[in-house]
N, C-alpha and C positions, 0 to 999 in steps of 0.2 A: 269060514276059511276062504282065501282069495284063491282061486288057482291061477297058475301060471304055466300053459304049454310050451315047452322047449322039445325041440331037436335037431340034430346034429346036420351041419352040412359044410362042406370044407372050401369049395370055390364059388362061384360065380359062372364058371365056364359052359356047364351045362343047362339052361334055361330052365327044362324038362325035372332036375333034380332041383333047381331053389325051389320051385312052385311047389314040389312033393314034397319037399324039407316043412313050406309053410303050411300046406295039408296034415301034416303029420304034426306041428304045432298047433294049427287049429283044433283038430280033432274031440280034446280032451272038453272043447269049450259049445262043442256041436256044429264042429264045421263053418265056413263061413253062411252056408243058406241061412243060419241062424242067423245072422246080423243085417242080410240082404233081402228086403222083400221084395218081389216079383214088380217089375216096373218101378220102381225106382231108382232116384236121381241121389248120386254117392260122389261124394267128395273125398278123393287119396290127397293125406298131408302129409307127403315128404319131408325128409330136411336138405334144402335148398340154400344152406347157409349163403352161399355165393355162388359164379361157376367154376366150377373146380373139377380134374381131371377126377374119376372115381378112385382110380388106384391108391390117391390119396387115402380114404379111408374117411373121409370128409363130409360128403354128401350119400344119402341113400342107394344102394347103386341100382343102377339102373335097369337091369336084369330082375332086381327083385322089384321094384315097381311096379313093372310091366306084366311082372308073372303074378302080382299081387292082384292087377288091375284085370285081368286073363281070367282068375278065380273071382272077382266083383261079377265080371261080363256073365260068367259061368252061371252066375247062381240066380240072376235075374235081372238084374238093374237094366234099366232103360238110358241111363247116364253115365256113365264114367267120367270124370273129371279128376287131373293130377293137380294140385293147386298149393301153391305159399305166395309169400312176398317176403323174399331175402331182405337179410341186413344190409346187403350189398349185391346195386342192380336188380335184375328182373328174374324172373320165374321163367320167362320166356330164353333168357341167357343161359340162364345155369342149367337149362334142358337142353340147349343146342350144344353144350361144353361137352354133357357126357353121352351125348348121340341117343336120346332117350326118345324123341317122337317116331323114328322109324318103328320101333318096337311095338308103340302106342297105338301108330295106324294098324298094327296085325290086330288089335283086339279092340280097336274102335273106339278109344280112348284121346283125349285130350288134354293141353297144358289150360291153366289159367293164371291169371295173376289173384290174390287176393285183394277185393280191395270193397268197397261201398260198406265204410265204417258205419259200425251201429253199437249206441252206447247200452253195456250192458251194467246195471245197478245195484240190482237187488242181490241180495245175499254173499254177498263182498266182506269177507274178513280181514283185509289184509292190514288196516293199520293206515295208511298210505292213501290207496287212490279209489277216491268215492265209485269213479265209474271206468270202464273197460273199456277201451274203441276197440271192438272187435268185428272181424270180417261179414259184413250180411254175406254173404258168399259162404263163410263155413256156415254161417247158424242157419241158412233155410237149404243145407244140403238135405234131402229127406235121410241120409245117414253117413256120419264122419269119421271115416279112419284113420287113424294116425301112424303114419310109419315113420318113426323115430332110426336115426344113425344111435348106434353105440357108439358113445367116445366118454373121452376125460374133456374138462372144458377148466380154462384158465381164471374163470371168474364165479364158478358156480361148484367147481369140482367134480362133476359128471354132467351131464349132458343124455337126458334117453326120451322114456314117454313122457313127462310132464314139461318141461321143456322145450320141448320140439314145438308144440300146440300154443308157444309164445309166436310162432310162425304167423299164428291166425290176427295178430292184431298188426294192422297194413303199413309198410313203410319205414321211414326212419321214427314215427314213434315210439320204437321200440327204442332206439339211443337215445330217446330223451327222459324217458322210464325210466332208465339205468342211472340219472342223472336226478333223480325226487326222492331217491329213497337213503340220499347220505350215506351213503359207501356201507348201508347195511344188508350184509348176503341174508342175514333173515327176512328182511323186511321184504326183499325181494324174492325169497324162498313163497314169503306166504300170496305176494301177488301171483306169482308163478303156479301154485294151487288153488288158487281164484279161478283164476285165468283155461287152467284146466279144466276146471268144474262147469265154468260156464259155455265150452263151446261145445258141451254135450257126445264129445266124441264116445263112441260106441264099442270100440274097438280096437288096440293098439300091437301092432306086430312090428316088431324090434328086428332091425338090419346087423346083426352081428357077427356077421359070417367074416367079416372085418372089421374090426373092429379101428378107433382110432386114441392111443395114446400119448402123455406128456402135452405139448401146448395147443389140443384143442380149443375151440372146436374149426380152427382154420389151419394152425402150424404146427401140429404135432407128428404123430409116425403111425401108420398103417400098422394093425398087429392081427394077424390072423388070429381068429377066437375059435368061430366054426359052430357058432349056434344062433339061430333063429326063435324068439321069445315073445309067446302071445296072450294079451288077458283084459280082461277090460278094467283092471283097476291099475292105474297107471303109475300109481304110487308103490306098488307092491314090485310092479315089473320093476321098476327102478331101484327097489328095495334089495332085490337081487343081485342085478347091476353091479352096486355097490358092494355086495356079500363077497361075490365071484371074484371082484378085481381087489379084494386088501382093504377096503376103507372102513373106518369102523362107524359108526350108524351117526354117532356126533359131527362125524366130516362132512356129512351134507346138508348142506342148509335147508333145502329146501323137504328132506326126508323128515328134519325135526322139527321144520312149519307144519309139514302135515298133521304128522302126532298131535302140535297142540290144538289143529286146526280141527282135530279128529273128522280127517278127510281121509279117507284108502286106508290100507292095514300098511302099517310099518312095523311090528313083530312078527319076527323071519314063522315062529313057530305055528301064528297064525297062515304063511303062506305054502301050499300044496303047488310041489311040482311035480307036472303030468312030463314025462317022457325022459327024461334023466335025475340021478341025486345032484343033488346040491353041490358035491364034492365034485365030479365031472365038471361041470361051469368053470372051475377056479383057474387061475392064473395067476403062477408066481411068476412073479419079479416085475408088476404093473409098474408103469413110469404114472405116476402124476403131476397133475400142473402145476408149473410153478406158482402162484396165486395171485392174478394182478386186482386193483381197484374196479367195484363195481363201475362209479361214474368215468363220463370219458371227458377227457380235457376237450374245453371248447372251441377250441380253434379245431382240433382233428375232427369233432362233431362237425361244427360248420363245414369243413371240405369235404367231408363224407356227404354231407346232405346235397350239394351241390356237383360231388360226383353221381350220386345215387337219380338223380334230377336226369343228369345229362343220358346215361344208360337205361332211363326207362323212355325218354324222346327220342331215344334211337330204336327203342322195341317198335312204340306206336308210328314213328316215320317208316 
């Protein structure tokens, strides 16, 4: 059985209750001490898509970072690091957008950018791409957590824990990715549980306390959900995801790359949730995306890459 902790939390507003909401999902998996050994250097992977206002419902919000990062410092680590490389711009941007390092400095934490790619090889199913450029920055954190936004996403059709840890390979490589795999959402499902697999992450607690629905993972609409979701099989957190919001198991590509990938559990009855039923999660009347093409026209690739250029010479000037 995968477990999955969930529990309820309705705002953002009180710091003191998100970190208790994530204590209370952790719980069931033996606390966060269990993932943090004493002197240890931890990497937090947000989702950083761009800089974006939180309220959007878009980027991780920042309160649960910080309370995330609060409980890493708790439990022992010697390092705290909050670390992506956005689609667009910098890590160091989309931190200064939703006021997130003052919080950071309270618990001795820091932003970084991801980036000193290292090609990873071996045990790559996906069909597609021999090798990974993935972050040496996530793979010699001595432990990697991933805090995924909850959303719908307009290319993928959700957006949670396996996804997010697409963050970890640096740059605009990532839109050129999107552009090898021939507008196939499988093909990209199964690099996407590669990709997972290989950056070792230990740990995956889901920001859903807002959720975000219809044209994620940048233009959609903020939808209060009010639950916080933690487990270390990232395919299963997502598996629910999808349960909760109406999709049925064939609508996500990359749920049924897993299956064939036989990576994570993706039958529900295989997965145990600790802290509410099933039926509590659910939300009628989800908006989903409308579905656009995985690859991106390459004229809007080239300008992207040449804006994405110019905002991170403006981080490092």
């Amino acid at each position: 059985m995968a477990l999955i902790g969930v529990a309820h939390q309705q705002d953002y507003r009180d710091p003191a209750a998100v970190r208790a909401a994530i204590v209370r999902a952790l719980e069931p998996l033996g606390g966060m001490e269990r993932f943090v050994p004493s002197g240890s250097r931890v990497l937090l992977k947000p989702n950083f898509v761009r800089a974006m206002d939180p309220a959007t419902g878009g980027v991780t919000h920042p309160v649960f970072i910080a309370e995330a990062a609060r409980l890493v410092r708790d439990a022992g680590a010697s390092e705290v690091l909050i670390g992506d490389s956005p689609a667009f711009g910098s890590a160091a941007n989309a931190a200064a957008k939703m006021g997130l390092q003052p919080m950071l400095d309270a618990v001795g934490a820091r932003v970084v950018e991801l980036g000193s790619v290292r090609k990873v090889r071996g045990g790559l199913e996906n069909g597609c791409f021999k090798a990974l450029s993935v972050s040496g920055d996530a793979l010699d954190a001595d432990v990697l957590i991933n805090l995924p936004k909850a959303k719908a996403h307009c290319q993928m059709v959700l957006t949670g824990a396996v996804k997010n840890l697409f963050g970890c390979i640096p740059g605009r490589k990532k839109a050129v990715m999107h552009c090898m795999v021939k507008n196939s959402r499988y093909v990209f499902g199964r690099m996407l549980v590669d990709n997972a697999w290989a950056t070792g992450a230990s740990l995956h607690l889901a920001d859903g306390i807002v959720a975000m629905e219809g044209m994620g993972p940048t233009r959609g609409t903020p939808r209060e959900w009010g639950w916080v979701l933690a487990g270390t099989d990232p395919v299963a957190l997502d598996r629910v995801l999808a349960e909760a919001w109406g999709y049925d198991f064939d609508e996500v590509p990359h749920l049924v790359a897993a299956r064939h990938m036989k990576r994570g559990e993706t039958e529900l009855a295989a997965i145990e949730l600790a802290g509410a039923e099933l039926d509590a999660l659910r939300l009628a009347g989800w908006e989903r995306a409308h579905l656009l093409p995985i690859t991106f026209n390459p004229v809007r690739l080239a300008i992207g890459y040449v804006k994405h250029l110019r905002q991170l010479r403006s981080v490092r000037a």
